[in-house]
DRENTI-50457 format. One line per 2 residues: number of its first residue (from 1); their letters; for each residue x, y, z of N, C-alpha, C. Coordinates in Angstrom, 2 decimals, always signed. Each point is the difference from the previous one (the first is absolute). Example, Ala and Ser with C-alpha at 12.3 -4.5 7.8 and 13.67 -1.06 7.14 Angstrom:
REM residues 2
1	as	+13.19/-5.69/+7.80/-0.89/+1.19/+0.00/+0.90/+1.20/+0.00; -0.35/+1.05/-0.72/+0.82/+1.19/+0.06/-0.77/+1.09/+0.73
//
This chain:
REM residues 146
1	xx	+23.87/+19.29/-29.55/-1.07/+0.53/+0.80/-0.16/+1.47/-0.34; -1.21/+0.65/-0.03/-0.39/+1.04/-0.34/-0.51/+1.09/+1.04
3	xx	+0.46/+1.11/+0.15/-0.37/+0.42/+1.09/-0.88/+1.51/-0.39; -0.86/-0.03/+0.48/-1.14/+0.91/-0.14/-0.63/+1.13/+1.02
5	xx	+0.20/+1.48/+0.30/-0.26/+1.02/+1.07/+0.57/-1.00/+1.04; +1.44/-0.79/-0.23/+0.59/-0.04/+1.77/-0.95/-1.92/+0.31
7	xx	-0.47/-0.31/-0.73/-0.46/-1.47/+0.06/-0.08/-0.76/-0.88; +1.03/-1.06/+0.66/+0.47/-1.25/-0.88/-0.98/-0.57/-0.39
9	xx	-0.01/-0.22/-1.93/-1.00/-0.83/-0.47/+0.91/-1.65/+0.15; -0.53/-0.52/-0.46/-0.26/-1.52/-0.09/+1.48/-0.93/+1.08
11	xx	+0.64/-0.88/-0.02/+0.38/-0.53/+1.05/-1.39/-0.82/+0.81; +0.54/-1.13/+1.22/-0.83/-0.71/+0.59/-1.27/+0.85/+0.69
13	xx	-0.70/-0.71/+0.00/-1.42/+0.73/+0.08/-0.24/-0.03/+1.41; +0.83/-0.44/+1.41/+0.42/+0.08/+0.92/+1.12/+1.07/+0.23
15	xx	+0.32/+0.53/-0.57/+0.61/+1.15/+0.28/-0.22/+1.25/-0.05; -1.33/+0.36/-0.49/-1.00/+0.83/-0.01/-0.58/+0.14/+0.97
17	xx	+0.51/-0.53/+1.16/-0.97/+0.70/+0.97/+0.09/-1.73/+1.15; -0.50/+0.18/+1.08/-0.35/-1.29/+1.42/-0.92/-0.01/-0.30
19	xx	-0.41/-1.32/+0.41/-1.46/-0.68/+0.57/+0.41/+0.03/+0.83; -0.67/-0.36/+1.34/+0.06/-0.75/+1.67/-1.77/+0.01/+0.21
21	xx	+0.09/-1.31/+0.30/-1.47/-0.78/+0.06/+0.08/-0.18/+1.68; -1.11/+0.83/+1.05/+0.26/+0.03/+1.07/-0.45/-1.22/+0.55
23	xx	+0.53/-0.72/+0.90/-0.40/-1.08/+0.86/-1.66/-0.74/-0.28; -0.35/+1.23/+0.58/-1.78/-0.50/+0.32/+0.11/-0.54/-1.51
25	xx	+0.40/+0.20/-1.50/-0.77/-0.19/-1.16/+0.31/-1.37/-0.09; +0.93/-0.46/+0.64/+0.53/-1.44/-0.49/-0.25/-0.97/+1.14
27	xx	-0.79/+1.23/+1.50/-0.94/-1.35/+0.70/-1.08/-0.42/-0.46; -0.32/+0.87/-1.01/-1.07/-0.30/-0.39/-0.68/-1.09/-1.09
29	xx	+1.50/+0.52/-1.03/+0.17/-0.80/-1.25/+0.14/-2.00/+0.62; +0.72/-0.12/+1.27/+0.53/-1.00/+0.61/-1.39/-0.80/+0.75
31	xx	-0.97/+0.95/+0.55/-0.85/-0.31/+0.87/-1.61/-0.52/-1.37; +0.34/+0.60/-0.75/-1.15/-0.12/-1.20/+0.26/-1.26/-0.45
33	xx	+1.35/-0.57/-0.55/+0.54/-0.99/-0.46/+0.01/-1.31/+0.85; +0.26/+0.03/+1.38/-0.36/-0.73/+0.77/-1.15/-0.49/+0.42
35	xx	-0.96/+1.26/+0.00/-1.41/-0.68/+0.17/-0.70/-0.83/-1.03; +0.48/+0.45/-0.82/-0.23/-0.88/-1.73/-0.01/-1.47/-0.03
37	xx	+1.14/-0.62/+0.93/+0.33/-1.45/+0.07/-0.74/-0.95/+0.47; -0.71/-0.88/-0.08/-1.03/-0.82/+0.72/+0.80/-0.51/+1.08
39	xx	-0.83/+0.21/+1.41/+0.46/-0.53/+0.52/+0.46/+1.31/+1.58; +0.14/+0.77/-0.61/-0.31/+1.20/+0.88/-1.04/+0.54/+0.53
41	xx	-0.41/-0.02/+1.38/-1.18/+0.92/+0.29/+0.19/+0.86/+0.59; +1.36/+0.39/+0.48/-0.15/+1.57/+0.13/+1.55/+0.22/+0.32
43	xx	+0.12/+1.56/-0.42/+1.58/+0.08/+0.78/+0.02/+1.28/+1.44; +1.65/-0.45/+1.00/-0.46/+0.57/+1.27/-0.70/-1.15/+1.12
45	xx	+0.76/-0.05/+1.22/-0.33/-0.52/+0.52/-1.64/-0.17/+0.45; -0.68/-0.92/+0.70/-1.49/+0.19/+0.37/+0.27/+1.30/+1.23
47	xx	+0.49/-0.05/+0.76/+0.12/+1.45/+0.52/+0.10/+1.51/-0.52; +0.78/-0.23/-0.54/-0.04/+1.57/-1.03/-0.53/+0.06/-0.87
49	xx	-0.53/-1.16/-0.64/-1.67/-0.08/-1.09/-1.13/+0.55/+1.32; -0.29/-0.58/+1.17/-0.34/+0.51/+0.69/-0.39/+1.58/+0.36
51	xx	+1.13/+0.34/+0.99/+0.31/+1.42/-0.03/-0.35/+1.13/-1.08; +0.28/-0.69/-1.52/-0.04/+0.76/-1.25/-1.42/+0.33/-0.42
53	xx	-1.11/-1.11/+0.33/-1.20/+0.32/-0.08/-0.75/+0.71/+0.76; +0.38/-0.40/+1.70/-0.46/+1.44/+0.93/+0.21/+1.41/-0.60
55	xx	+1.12/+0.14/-0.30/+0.77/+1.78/-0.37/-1.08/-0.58/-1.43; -0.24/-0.34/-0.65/-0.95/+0.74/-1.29/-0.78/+0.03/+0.16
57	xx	-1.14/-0.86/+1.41/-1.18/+0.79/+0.13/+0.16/+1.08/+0.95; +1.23/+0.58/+0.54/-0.31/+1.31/+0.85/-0.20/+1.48/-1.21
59	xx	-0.85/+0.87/+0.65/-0.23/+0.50/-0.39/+1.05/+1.39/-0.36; +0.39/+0.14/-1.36/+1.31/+1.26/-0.22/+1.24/-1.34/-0.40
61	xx	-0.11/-0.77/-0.06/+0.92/-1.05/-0.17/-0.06/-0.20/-1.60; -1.30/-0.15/-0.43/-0.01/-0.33/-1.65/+0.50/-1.21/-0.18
63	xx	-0.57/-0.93/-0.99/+0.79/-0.83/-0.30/+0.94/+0.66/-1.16; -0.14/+0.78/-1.17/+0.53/+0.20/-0.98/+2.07/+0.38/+0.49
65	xx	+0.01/-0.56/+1.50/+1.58/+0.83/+0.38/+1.14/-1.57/-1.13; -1.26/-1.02/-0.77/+1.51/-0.75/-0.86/+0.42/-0.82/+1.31
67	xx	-0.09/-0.19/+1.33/+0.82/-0.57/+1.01/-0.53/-1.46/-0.13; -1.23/-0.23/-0.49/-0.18/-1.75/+0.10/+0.86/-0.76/-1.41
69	xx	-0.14/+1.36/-1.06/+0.86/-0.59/-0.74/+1.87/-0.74/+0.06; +0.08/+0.45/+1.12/+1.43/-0.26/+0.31/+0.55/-0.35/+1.09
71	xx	-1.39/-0.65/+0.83/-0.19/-0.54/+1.22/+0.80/-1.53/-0.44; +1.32/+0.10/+0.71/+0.35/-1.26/+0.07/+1.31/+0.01/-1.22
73	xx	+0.52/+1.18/-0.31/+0.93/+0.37/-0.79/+0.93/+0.76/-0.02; +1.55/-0.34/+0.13/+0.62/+0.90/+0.17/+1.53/-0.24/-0.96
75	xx	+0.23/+1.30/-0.50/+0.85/+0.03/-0.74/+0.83/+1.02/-0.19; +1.43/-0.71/-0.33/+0.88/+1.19/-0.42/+0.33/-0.12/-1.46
77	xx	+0.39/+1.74/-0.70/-0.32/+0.00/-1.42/+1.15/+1.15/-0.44; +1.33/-0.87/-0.46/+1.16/+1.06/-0.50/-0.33/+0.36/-1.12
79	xx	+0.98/+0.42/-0.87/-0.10/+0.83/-1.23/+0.13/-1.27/-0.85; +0.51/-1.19/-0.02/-0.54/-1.50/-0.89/-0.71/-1.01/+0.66
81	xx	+0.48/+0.14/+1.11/-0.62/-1.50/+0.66/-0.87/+0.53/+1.22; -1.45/-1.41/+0.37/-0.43/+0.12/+1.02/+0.10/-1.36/+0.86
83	xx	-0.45/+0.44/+1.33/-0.26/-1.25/+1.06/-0.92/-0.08/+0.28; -0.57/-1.39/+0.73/-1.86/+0.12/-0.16/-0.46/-0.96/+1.45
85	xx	-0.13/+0.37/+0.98/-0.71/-0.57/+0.99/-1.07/-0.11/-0.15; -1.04/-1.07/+0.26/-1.49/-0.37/-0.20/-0.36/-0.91/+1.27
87	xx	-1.03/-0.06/+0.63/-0.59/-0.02/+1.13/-1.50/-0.95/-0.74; +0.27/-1.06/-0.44/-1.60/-0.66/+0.09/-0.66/-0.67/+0.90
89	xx	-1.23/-0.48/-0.50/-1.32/-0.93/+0.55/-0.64/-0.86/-1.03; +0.39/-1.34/+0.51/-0.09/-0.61/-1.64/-1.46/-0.90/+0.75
91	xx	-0.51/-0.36/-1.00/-0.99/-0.85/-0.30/+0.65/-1.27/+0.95; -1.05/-1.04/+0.59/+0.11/-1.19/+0.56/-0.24/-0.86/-1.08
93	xx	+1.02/-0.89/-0.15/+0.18/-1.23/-1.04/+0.72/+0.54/-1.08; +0.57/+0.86/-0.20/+0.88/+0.64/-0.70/+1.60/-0.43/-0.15
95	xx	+0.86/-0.76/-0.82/+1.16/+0.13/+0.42/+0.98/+1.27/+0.07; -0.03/+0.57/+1.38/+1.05/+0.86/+0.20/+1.05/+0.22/-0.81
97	xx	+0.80/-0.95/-0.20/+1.18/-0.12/-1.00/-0.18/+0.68/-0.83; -1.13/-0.64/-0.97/-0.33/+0.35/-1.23/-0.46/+1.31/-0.33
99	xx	-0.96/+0.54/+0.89/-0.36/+0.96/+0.07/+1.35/+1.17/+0.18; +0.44/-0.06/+1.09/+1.15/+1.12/+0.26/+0.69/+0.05/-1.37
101	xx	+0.28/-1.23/-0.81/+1.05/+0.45/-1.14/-0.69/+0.25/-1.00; -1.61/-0.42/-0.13/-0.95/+1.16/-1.47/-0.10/+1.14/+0.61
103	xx	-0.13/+0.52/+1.40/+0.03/+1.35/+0.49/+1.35/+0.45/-0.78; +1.31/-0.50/+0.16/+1.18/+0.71/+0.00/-0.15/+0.47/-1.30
105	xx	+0.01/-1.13/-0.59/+0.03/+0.33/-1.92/-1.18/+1.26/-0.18; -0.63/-0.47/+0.28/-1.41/+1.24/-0.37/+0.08/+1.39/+0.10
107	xx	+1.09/-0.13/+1.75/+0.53/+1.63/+0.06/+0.81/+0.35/-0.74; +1.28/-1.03/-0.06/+1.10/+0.52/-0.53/-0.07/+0.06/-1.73
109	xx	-0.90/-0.30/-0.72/-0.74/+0.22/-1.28/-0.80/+1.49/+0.03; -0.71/-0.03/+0.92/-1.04/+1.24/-0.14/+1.21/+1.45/+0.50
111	xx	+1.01/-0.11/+0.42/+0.86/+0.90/+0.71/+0.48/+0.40/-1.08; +1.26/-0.91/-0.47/+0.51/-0.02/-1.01/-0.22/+0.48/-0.92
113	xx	-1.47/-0.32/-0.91/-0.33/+0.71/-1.58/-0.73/+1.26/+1.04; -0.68/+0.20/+1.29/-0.38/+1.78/-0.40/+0.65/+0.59/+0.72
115	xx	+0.91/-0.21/+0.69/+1.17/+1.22/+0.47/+1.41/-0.22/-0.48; +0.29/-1.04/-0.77/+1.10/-0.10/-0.40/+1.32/+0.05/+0.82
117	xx	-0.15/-0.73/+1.13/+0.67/-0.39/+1.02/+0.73/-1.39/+0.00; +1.14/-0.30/+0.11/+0.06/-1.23/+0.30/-0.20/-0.94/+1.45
119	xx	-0.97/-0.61/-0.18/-0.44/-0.60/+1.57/+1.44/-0.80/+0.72; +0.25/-0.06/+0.93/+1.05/-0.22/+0.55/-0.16/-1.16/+1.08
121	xx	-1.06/+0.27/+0.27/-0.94/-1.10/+1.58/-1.39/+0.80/-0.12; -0.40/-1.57/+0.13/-1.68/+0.13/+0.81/+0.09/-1.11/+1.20
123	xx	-0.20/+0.94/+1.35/-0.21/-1.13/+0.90/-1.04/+0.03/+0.64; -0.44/-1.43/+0.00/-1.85/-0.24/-0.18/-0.08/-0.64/+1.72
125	xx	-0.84/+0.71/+1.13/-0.18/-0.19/+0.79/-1.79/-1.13/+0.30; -0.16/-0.98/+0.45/-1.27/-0.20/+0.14/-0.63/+0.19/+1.48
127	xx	-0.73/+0.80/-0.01/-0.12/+0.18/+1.71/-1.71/-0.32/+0.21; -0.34/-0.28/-0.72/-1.25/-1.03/+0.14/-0.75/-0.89/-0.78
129	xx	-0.64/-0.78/+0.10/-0.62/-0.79/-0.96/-1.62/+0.25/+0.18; -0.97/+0.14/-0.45/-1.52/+0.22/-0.64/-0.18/-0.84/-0.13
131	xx	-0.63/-0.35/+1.35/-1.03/-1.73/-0.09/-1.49/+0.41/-0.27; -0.39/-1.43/-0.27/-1.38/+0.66/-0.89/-1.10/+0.33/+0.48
133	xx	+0.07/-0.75/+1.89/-1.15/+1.06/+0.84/+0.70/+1.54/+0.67; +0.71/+0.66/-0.59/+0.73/+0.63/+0.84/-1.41/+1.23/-0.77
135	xx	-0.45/+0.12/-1.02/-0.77/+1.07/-0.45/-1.73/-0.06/+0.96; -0.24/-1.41/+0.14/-1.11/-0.17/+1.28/+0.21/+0.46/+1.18
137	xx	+1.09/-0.16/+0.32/+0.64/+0.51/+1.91/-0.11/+1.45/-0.11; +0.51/+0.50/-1.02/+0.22/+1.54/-0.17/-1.41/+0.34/-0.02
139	xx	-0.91/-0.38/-0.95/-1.13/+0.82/-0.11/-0.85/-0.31/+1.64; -0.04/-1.13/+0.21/-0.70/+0.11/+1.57/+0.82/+0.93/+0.88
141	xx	+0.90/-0.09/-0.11/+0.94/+1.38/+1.15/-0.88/+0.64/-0.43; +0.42/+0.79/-1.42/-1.02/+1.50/+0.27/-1.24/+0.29/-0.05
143	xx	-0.88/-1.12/-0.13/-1.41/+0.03/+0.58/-0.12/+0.24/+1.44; +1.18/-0.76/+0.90/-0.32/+0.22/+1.38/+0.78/+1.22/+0.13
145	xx	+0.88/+1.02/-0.33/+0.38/+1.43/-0.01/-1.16/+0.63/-0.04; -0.22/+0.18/-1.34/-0.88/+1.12/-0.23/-1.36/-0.01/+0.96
//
């Protein structure tokens, strides 16, 4: 090894210095990958999908705060490995099963090659299902709101 003004040339290219990839980047990487899977229509419970859309139309709220992106995601993220809680709403006629384990793979693929983490757990919550008049009920609610 060669050392140059006080800095080591060559040696592992990890020893030059940390990464640390903060939380939010790998709810995100997790929440992108998940929505990808057929069979998902949304992640986050219908309540806090809820809630989440009030706060983005208040005004000073912005949507740009990234929070729907990770609505329904939570994770912890050491210096190799992460953990991955997920919160969906799957499609009606969907097999659950199936779905939760192309969700898992999808995250733990998309995690893996861009943060270079080893996934450790994904645990896949379903806290509602998206029936197919549920988008008719909704829009008459807010005809009779507004």
């Amino acid at each position: 090894m060669t050392e140059n003004a006080g800095v080591k040339l060559g040696g592992a290219p990890g020893s030059l210095g940390r990464t640390t990839i903060a939380d939010v980047v790998v709810e995100k990487i997790a929440g992108i990958a998940a929505r990808d899977v057929r069979g998902v229509y949304a992640l986050g419970s219908g309540f806090a999908r809820s809630m989440g859309s009030m706060r983005e139309r208040m005004p000073g709220a912005g949507s740009g705060s990234g929070r729907s992106a990770t609505r329904g995601i939570s994770v912890e993220v050491g210096e190799l490995q992460a953990a991955i809680d997920l919160e969906l709403v799957v499609d009606y006629g969907v097999s659950i099963t199936d779905v939760a384990a192309a969700v898992r793979e999808n995250v733990i693929s998309a995690v893996e090659r861009m943060a270079g983490r080893e996934v450790v757990e994904v645990n896949i919550t379903v806290s509602d299902v998206k029936l197919p008049d549920d988008e008719e009920d909704e829009g008459e609610e807010r005809q009779r709101i507004q």
